[in-house]
PDB file of N, CA, C, O and CB in Angstrom:
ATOM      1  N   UNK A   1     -30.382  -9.050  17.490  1.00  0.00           N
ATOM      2  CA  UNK A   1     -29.430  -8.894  18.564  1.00  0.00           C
ATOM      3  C   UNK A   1     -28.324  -9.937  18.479  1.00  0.00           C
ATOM      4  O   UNK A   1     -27.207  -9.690  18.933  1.00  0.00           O
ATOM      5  CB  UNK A   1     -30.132  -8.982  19.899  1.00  0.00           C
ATOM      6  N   UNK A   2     -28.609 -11.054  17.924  1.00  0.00           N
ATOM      7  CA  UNK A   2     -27.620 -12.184  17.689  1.00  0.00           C
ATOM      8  C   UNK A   2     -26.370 -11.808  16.979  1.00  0.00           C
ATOM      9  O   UNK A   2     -25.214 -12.213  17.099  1.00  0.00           O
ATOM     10  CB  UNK A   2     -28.253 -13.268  16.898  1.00  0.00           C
ATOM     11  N   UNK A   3     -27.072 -10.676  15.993  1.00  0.00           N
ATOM     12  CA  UNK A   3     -25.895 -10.473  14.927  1.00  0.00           C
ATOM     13  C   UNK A   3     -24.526  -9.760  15.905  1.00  0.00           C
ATOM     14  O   UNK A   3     -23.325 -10.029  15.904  1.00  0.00           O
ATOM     15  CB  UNK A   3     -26.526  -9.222  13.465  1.00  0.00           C
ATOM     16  N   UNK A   4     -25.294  -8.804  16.657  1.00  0.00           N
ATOM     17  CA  UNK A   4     -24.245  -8.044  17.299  1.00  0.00           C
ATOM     18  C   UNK A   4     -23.566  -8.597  17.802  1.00  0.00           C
ATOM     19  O   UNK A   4     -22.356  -8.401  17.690  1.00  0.00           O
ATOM     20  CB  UNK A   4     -24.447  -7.260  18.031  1.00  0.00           C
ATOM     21  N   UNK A   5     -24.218  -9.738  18.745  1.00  0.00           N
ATOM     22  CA  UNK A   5     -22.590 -10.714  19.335  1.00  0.00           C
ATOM     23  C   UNK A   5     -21.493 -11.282  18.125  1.00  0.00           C
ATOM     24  O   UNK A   5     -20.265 -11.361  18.069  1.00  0.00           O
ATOM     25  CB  UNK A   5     -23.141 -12.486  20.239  1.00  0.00           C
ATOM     26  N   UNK A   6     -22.451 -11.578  17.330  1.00  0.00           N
ATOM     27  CA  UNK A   6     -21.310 -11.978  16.332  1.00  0.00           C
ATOM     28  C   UNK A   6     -20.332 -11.248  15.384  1.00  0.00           C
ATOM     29  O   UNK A   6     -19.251 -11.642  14.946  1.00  0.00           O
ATOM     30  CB  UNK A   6     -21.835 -12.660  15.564  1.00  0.00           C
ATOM     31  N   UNK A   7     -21.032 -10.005  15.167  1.00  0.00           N
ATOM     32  CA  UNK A   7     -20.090  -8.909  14.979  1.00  0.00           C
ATOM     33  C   UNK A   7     -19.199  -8.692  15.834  1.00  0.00           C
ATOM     34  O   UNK A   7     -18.124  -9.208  15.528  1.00  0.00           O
ATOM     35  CB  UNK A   7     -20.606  -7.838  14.859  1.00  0.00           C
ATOM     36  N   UNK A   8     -19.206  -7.991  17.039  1.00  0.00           N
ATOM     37  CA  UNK A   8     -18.506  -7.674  18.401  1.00  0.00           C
ATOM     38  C   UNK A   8     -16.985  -9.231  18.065  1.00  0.00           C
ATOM     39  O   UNK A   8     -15.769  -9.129  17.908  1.00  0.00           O
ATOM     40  CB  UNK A   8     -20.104  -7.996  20.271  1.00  0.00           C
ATOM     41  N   UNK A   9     -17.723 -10.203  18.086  1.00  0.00           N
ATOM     42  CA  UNK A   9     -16.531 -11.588  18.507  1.00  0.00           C
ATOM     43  C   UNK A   9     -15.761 -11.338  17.205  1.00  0.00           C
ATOM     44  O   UNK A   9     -14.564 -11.086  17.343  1.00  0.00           O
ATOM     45  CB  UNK A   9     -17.260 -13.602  18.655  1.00  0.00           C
ATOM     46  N   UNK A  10     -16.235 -11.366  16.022  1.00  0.00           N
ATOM     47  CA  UNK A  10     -15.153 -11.101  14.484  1.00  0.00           C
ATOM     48  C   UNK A  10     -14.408 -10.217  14.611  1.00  0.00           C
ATOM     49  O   UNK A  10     -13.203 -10.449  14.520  1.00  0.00           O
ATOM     50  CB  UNK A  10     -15.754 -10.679  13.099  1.00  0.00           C
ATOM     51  N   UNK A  11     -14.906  -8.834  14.879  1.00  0.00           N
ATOM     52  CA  UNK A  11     -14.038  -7.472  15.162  1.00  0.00           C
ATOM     53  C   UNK A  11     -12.779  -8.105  16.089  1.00  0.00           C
ATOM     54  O   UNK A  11     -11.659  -7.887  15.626  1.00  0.00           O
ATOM     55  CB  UNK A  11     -15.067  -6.096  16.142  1.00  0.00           C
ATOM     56  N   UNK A  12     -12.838  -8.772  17.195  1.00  0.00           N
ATOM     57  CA  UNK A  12     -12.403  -9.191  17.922  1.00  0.00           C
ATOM     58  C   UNK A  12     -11.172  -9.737  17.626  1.00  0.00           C
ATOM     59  O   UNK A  12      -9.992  -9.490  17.875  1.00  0.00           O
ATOM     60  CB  UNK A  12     -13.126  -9.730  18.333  1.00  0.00           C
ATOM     61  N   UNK A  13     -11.797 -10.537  17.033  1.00  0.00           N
ATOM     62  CA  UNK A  13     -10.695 -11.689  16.124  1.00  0.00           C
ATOM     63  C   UNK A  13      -9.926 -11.354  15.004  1.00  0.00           C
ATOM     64  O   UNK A  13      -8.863 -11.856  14.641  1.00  0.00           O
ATOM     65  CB  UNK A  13     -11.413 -12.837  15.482  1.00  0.00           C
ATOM     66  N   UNK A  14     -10.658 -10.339  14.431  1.00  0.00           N
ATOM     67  CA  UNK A  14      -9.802  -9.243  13.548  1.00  0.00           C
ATOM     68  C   UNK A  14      -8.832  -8.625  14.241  1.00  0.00           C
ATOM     69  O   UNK A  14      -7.656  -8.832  13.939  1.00  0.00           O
ATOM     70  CB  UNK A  14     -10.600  -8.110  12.983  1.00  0.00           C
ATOM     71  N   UNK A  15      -9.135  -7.873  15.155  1.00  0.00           N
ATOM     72  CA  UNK A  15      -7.859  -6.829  15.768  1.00  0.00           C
ATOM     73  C   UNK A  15      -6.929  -7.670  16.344  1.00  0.00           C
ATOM     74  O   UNK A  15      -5.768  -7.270  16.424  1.00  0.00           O
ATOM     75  CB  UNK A  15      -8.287  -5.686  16.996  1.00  0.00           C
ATOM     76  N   UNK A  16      -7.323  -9.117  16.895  1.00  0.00           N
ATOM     77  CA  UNK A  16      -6.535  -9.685  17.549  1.00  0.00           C
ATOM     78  C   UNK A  16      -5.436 -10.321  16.105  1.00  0.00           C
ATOM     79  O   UNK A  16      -4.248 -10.640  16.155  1.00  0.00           O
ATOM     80  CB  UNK A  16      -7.403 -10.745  18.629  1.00  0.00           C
ATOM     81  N   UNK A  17      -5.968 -10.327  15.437  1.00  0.00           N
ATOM     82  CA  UNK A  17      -5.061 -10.766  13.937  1.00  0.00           C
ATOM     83  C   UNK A  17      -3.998 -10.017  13.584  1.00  0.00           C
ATOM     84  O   UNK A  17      -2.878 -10.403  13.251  1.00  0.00           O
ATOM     85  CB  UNK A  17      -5.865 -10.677  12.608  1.00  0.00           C
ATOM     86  N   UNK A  18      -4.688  -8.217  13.740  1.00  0.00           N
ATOM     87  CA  UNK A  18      -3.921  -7.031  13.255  1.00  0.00           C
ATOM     88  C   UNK A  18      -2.949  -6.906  14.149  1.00  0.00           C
ATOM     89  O   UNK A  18      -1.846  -6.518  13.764  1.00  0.00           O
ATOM     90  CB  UNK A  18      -4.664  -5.749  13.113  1.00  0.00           C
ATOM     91  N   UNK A  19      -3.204  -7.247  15.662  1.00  0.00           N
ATOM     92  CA  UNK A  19      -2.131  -7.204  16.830  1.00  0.00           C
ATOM     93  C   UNK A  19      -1.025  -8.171  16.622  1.00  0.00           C
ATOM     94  O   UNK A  19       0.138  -7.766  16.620  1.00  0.00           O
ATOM     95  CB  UNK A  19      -2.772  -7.540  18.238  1.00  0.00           C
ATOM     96  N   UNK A  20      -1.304  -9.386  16.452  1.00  0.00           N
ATOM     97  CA  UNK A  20      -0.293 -10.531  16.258  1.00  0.00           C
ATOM     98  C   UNK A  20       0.777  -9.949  14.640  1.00  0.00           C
ATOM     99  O   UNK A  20       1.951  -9.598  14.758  1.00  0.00           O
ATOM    100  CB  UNK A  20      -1.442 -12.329  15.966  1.00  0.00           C
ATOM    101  N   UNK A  21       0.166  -9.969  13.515  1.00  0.00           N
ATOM    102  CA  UNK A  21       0.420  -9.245  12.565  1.00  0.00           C
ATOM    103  C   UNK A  21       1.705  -7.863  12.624  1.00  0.00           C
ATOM    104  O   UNK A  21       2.745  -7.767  11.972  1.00  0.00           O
ATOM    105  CB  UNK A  21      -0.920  -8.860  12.332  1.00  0.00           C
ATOM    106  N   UNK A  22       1.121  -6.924  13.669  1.00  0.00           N
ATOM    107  CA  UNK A  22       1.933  -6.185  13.992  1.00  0.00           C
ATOM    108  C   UNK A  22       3.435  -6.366  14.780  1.00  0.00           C
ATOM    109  O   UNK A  22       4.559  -5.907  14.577  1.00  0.00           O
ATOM    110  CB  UNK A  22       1.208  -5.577  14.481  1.00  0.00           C
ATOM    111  N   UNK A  23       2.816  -7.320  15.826  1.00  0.00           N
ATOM    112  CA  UNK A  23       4.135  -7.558  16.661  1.00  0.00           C
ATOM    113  C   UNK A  23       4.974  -8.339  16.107  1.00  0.00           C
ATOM    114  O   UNK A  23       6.161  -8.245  16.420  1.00  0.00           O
ATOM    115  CB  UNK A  23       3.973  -8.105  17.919  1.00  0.00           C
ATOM    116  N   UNK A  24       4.440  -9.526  14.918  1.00  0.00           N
ATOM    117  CA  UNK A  24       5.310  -9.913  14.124  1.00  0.00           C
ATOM    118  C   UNK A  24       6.658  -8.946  13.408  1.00  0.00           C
ATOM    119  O   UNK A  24       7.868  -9.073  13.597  1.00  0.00           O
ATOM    120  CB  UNK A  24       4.466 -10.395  13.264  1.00  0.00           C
ATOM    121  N   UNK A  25       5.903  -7.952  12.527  1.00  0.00           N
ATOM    122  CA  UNK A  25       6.427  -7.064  12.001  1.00  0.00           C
ATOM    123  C   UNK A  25       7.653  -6.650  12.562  1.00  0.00           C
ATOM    124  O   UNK A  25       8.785  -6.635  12.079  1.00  0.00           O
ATOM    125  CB  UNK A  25       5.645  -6.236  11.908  1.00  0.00           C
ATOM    126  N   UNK A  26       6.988  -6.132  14.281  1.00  0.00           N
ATOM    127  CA  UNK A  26       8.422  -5.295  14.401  1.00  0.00           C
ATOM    128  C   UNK A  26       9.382  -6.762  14.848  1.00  0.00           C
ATOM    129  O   UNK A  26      10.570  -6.625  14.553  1.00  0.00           O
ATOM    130  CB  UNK A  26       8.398  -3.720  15.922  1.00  0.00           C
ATOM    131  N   UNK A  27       9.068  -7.974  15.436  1.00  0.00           N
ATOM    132  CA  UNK A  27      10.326  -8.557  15.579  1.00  0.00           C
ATOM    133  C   UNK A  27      10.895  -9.295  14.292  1.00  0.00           C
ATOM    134  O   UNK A  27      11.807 -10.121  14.327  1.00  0.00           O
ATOM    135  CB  UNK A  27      10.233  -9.481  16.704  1.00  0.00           C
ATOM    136  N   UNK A  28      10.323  -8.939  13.319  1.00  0.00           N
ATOM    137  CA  UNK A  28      11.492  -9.352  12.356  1.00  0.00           C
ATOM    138  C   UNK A  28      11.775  -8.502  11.440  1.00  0.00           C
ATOM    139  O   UNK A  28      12.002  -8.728  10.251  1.00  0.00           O
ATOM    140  CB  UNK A  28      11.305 -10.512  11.657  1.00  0.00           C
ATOM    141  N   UNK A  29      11.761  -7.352  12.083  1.00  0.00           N
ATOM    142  CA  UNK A  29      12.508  -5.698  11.353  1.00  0.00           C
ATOM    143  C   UNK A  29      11.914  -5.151  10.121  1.00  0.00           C
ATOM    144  O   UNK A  29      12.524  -4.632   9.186  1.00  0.00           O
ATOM    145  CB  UNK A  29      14.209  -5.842  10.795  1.00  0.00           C
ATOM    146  N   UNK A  30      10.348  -5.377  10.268  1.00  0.00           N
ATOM    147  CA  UNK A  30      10.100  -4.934   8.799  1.00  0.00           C
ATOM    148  C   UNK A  30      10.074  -3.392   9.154  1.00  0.00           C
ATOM    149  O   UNK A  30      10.148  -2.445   8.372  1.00  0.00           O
ATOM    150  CB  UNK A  30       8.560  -5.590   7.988  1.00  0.00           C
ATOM    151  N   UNK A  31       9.963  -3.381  10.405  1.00  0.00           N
ATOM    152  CA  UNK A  31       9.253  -0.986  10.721  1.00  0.00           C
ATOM    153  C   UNK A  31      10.940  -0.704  10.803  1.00  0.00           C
ATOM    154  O   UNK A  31      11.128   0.459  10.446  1.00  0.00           O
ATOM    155  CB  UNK A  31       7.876  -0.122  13.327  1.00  0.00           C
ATOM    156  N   UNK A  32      11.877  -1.194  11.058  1.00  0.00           N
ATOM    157  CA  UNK A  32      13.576  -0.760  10.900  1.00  0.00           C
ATOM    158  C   UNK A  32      13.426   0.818   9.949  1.00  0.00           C
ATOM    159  O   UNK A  32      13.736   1.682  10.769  1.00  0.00           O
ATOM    160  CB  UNK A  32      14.718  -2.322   9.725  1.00  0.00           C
ATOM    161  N   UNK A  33      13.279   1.119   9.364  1.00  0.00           N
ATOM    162  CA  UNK A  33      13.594   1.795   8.371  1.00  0.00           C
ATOM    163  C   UNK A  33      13.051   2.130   7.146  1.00  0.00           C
ATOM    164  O   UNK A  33      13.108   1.682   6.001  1.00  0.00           O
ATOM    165  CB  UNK A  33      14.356   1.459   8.194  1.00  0.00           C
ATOM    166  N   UNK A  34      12.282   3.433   7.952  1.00  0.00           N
ATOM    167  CA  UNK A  34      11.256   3.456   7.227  1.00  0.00           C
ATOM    168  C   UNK A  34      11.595   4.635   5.719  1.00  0.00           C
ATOM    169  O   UNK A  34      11.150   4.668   4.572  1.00  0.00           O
ATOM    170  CB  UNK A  34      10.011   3.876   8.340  1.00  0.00           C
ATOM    171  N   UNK A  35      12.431   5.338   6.361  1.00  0.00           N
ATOM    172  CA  UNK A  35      12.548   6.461   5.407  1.00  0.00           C
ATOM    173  C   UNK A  35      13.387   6.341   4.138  1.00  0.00           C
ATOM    174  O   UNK A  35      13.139   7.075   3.182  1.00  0.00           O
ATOM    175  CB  UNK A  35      13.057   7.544   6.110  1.00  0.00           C
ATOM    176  N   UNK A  36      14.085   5.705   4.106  1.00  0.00           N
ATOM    177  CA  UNK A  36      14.959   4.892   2.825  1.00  0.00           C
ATOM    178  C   UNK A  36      13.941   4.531   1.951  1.00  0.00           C
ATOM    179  O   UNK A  36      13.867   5.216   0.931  1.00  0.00           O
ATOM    180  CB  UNK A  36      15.861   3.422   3.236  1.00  0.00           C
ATOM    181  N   UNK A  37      13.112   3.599   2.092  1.00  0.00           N
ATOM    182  CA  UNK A  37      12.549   3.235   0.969  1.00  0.00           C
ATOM    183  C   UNK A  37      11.720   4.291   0.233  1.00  0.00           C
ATOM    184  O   UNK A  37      11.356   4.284  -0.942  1.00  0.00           O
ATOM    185  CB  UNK A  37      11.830   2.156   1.251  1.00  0.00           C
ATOM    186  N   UNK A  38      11.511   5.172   1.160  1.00  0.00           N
ATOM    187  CA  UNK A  38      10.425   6.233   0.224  1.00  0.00           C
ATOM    188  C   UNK A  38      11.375   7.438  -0.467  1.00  0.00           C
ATOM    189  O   UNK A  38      11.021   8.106  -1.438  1.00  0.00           O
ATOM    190  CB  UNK A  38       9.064   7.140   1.416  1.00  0.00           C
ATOM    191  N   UNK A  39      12.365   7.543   0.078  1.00  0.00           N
ATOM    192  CA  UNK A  39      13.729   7.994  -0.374  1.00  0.00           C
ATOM    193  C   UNK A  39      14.433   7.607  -2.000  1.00  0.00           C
ATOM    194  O   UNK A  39      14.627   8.226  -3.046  1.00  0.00           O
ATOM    195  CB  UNK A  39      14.652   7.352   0.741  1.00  0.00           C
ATOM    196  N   UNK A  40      14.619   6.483  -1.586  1.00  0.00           N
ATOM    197  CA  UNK A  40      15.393   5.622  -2.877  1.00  0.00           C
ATOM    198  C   UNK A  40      14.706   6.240  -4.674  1.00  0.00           C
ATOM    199  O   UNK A  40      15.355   6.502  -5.687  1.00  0.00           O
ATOM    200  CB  UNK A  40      14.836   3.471  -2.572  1.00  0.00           C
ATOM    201  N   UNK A  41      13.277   6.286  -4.446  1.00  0.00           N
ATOM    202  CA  UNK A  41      12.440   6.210  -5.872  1.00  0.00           C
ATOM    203  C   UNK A  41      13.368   7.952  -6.219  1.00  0.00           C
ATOM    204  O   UNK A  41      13.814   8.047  -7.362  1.00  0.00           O
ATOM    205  CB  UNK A  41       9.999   6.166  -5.687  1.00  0.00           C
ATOM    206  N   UNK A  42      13.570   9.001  -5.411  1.00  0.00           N
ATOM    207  CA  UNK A  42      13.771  10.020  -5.199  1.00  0.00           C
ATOM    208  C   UNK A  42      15.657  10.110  -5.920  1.00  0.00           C
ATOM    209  O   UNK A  42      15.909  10.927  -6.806  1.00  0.00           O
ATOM    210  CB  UNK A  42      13.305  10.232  -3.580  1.00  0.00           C
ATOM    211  N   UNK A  43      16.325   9.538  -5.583  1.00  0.00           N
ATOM    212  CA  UNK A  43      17.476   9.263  -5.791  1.00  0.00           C
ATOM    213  C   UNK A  43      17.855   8.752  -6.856  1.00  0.00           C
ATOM    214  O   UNK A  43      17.526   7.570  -6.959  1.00  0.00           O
ATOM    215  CB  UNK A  43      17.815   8.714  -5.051  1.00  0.00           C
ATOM    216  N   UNK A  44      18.736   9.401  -8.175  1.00  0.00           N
ATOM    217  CA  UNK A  44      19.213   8.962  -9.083  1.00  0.00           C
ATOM    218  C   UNK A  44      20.722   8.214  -8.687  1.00  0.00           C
ATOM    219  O   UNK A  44      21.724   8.601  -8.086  1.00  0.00           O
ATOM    220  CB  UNK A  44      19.164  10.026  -9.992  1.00  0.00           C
ATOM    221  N   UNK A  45      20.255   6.718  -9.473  1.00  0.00           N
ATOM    222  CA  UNK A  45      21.493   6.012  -9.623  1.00  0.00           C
ATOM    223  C   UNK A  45      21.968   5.534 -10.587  1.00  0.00           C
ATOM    224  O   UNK A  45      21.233   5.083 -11.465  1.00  0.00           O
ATOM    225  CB  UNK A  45      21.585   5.216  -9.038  1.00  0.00           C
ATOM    226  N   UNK A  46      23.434   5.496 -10.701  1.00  0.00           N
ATOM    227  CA  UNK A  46      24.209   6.304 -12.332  1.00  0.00           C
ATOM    228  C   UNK A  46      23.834   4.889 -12.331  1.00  0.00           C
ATOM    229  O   UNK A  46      23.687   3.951 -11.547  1.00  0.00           O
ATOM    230  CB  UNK A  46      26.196   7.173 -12.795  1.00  0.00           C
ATOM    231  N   UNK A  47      23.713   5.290 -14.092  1.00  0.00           N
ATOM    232  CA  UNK A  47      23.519   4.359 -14.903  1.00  0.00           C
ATOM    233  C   UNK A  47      24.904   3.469 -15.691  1.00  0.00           C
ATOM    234  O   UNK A  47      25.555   4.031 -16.571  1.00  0.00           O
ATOM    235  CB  UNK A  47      22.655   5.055 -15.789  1.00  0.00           C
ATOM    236  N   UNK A  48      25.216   2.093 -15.257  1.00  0.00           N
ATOM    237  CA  UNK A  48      26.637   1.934 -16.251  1.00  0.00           C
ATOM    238  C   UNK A  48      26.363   0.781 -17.203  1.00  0.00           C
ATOM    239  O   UNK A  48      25.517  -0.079 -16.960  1.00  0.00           O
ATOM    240  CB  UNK A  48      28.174   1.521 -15.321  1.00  0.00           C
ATOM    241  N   UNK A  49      27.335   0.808 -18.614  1.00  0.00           N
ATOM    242  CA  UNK A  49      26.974   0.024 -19.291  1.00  0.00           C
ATOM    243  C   UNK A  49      28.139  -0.693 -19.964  1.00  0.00           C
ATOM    244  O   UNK A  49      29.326  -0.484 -20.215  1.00  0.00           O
ATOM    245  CB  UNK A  49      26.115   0.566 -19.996  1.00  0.00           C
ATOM    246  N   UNK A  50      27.225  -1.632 -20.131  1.00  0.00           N
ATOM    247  CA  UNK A  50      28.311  -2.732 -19.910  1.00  0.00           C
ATOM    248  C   UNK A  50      28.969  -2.956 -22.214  1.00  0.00           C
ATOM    249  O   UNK A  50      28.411  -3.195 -23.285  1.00  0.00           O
ATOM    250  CB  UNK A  50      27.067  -4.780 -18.818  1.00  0.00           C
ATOM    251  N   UNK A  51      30.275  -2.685 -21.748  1.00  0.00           N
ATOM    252  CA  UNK A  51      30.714  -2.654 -22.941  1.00  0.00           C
ATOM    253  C   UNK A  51      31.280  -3.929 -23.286  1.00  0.00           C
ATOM    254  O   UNK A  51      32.478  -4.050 -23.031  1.00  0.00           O
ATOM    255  CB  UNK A  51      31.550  -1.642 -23.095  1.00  0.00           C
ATOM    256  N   UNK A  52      30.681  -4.921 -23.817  1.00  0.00           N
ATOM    257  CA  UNK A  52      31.108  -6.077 -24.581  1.00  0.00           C
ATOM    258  C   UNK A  52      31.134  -6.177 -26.331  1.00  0.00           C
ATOM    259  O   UNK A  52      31.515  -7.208 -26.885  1.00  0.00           O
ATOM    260  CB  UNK A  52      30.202  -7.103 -24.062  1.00  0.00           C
TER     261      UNK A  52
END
């Protein structure tokens, strides 16, 4: 039965990690924009070369 408290408190401390983690995220704009990046691999960009 011991274990379970100590499971229960880690989980705990986990989600509370994943929460902080998250709210980080959005205030420093990492969720901004999401669809571009999965976009971009999709999108050919001309190729130029450099004539020296």
């Amino acid at each position: 039965m011991e274990i379970m408290y100590f499971m229960i408190g880690l989980s705990l401390l986990m989600a509370v990690g994943f929460l902080i983690a998250f709210i980080w995220s959005i205030k420093t704009g990492q969720q901004d924009d999401l669809i571009t990046p999965s976009m971009r691999i999709l999108l050919e960009e001309k190729e130029y070369k450099n004539n020296k």
